[in-house]
Every structure is written in C-alpha cells, then in structure tokens.
DSSP file (Angstrom, degrees, kcal/mol; ACC not computed):
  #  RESIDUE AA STRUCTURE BP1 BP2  ACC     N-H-->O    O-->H-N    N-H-->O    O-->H-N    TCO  KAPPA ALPHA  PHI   PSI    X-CA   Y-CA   Z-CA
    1    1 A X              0   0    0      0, 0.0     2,-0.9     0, 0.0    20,-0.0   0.000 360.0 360.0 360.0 143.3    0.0    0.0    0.0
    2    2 A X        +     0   0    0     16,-0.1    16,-2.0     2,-0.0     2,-0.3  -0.820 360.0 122.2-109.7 114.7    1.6    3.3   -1.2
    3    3 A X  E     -A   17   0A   0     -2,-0.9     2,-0.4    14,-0.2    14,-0.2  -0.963  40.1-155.5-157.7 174.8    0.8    6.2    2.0
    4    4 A X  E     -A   16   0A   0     12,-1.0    12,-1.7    -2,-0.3     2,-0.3  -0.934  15.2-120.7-148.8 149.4    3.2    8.0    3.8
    5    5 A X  E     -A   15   0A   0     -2,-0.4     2,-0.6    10,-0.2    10,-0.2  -0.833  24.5-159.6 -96.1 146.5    2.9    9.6    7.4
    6    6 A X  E     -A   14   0A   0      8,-3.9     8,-1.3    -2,-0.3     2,-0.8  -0.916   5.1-162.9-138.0 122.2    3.3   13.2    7.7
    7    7 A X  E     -A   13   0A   0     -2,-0.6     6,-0.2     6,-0.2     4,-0.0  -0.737  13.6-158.3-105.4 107.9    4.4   15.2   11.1
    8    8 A X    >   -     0   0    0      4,-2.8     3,-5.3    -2,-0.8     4,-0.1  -0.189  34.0-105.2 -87.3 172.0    3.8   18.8   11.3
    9    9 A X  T 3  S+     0   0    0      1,-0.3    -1,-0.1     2,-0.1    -2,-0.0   0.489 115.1  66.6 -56.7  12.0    5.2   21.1   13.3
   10   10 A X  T 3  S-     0   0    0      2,-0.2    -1,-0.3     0, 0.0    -2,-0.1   0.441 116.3-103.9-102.6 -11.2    2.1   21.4   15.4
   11   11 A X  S <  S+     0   0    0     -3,-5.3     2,-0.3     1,-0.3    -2,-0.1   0.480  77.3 136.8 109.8 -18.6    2.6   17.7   16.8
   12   12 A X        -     0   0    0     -4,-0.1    -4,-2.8     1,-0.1    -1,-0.3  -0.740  39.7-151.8-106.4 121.4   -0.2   16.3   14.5
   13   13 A X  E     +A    7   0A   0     35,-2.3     2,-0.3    -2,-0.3    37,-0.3  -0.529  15.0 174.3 -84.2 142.9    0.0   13.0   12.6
   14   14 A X  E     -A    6   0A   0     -8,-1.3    -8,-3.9    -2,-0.2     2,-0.6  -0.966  23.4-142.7-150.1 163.2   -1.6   12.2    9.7
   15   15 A X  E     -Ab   5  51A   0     35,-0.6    37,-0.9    -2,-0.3     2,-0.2  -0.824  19.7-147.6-119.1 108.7   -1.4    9.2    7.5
   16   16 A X  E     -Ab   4  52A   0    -12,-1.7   -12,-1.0    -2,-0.6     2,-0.4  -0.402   6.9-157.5 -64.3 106.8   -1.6   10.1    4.0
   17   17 A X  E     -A    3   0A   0     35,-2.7   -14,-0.2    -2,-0.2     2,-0.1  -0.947  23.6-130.6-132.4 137.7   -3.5    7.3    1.3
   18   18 A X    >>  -     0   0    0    -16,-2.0     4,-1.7    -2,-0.4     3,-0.6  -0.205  19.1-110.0 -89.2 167.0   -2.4    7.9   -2.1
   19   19 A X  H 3> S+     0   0    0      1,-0.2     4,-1.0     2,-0.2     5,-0.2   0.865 117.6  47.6 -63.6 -35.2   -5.5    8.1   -5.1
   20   20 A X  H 3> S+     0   0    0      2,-0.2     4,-0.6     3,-0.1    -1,-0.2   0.689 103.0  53.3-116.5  20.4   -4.5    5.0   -6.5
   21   21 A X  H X> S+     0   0    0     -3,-0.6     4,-2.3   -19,-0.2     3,-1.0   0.955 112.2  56.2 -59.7 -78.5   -4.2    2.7   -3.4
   22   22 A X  H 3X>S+     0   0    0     -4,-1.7     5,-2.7     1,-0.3     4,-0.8   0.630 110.2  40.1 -48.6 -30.2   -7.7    4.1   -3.0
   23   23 A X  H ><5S+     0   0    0     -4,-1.0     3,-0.6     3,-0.3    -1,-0.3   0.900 116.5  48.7 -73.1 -54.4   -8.9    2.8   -6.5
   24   24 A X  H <<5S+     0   0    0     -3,-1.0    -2,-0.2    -4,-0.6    -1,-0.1   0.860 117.8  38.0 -72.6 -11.4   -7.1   -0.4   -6.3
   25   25 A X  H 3<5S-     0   0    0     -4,-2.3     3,-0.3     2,-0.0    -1,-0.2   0.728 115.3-121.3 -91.2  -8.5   -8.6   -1.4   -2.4
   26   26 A X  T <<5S-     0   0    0     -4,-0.8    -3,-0.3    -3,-0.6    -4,-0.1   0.831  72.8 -46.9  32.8  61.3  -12.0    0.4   -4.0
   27   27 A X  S >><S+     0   0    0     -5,-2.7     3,-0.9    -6,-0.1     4,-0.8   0.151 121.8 108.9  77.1 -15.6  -11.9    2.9   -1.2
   28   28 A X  H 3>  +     0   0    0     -3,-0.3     4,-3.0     1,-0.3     5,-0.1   0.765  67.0  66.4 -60.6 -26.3  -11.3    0.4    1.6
   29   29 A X  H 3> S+     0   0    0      1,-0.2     4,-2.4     2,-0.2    -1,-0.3   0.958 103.2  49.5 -53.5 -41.2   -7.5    1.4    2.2
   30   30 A X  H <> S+     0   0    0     -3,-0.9     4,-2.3     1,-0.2    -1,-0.2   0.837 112.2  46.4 -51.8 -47.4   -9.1    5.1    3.5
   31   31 A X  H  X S+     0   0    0     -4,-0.8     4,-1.8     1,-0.2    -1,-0.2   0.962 121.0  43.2 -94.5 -52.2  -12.1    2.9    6.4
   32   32 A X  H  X S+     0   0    0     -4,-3.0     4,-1.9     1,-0.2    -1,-0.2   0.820 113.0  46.6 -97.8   1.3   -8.8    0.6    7.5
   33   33 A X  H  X S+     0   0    0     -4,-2.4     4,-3.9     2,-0.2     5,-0.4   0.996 119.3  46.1 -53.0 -62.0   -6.1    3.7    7.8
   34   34 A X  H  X S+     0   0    0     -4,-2.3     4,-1.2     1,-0.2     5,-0.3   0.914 112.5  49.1 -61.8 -40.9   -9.3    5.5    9.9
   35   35 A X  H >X S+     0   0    0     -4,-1.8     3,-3.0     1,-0.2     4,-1.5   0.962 114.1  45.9 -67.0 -77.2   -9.9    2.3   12.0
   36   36 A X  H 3< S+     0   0    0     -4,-1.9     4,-0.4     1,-0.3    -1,-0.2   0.879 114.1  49.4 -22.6 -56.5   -6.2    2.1   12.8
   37   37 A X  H 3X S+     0   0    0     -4,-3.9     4,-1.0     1,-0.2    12,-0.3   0.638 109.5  47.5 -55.8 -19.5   -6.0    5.5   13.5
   38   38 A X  H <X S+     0   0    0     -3,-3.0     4,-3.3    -4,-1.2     5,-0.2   0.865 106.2  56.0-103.8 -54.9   -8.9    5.6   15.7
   39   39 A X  H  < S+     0   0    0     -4,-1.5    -2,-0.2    -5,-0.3    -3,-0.1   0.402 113.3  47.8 -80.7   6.8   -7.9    2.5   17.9
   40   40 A X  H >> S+     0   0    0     -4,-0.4     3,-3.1    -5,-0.4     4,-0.8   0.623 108.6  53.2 -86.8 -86.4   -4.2    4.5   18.5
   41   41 A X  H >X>S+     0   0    0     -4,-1.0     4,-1.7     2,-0.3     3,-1.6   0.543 103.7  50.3  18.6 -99.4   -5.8    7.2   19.3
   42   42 A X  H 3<5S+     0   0    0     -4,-3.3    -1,-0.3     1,-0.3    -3,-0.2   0.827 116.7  45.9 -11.3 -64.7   -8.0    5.5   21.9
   43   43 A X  H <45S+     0   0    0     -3,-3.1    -2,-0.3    -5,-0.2    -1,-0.3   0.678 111.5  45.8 -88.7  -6.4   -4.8    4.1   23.5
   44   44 A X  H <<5S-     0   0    0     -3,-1.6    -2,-0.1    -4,-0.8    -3,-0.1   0.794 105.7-135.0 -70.8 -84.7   -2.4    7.5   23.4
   45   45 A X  T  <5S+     0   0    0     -4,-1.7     2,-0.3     1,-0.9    -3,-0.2  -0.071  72.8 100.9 126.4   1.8   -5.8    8.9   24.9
   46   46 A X  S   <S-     0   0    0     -5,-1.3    -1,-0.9    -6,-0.1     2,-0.6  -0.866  84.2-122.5-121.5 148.1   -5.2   11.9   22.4
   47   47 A X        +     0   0    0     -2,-0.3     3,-0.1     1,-0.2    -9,-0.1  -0.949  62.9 133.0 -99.0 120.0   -6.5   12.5   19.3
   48   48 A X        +     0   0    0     -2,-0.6   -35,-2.3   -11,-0.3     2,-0.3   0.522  51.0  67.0-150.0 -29.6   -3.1   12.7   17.3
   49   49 A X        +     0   0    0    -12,-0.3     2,-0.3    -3,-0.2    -1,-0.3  -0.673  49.4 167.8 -82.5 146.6   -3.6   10.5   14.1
   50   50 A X        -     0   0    0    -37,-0.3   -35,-0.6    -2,-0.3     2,-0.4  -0.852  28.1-135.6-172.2 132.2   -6.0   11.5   11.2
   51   51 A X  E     -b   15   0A   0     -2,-0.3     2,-0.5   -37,-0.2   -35,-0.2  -0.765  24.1-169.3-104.4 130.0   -5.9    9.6    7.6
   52   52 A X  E      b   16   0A   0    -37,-0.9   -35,-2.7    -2,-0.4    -2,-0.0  -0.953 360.0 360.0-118.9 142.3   -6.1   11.9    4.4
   53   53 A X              0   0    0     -2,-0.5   -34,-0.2   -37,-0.2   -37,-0.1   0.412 360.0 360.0 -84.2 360.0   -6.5   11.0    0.9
C-alpha cells in the first residue's frame, strides 16, 4: 500500500493514502487507515492520528 505519514510542526499526525491505493482497495485502504487510526488514538488517549486522501 503506497501512504506516507506526515508530522507537522504542530505535533499532529496524519497518515496520508495515495488516489490510487484508494482505486485499487475500491476505497477500503481510507475505512482501515481510519480504523487504525482511531484504535491508537483511543490508546495514546489523544486525538493525534487522522488519515487523508
């Protein structure tokens, strides 16, 4: 799967899923980045991951 994480200078992750991951998974890559993301999340206790297309 082609995505990259990207950390800005604010502290804030996001994990980046490229347009044609999203075409070959038919969208799916996007719902298991956000599920991943969500069940870190939970355990930091922070909202600090967020998935972008």
């Amino acid at each position: 799967m082609t995505t990259h994480w990207d950390l800005n200078a604010a502290g804030n992750m996001k994990v980046v899923v490229s347009s044609r991951v999203m075409k070959e998974t038919d969208g799916q890559a996007l719902k298991w980045v956000k599920t991943a993301a969500k069940v870190w999340n939970q355990a930091l206790g922070v909202q600090f991951i967020s998935a972008v297309i």
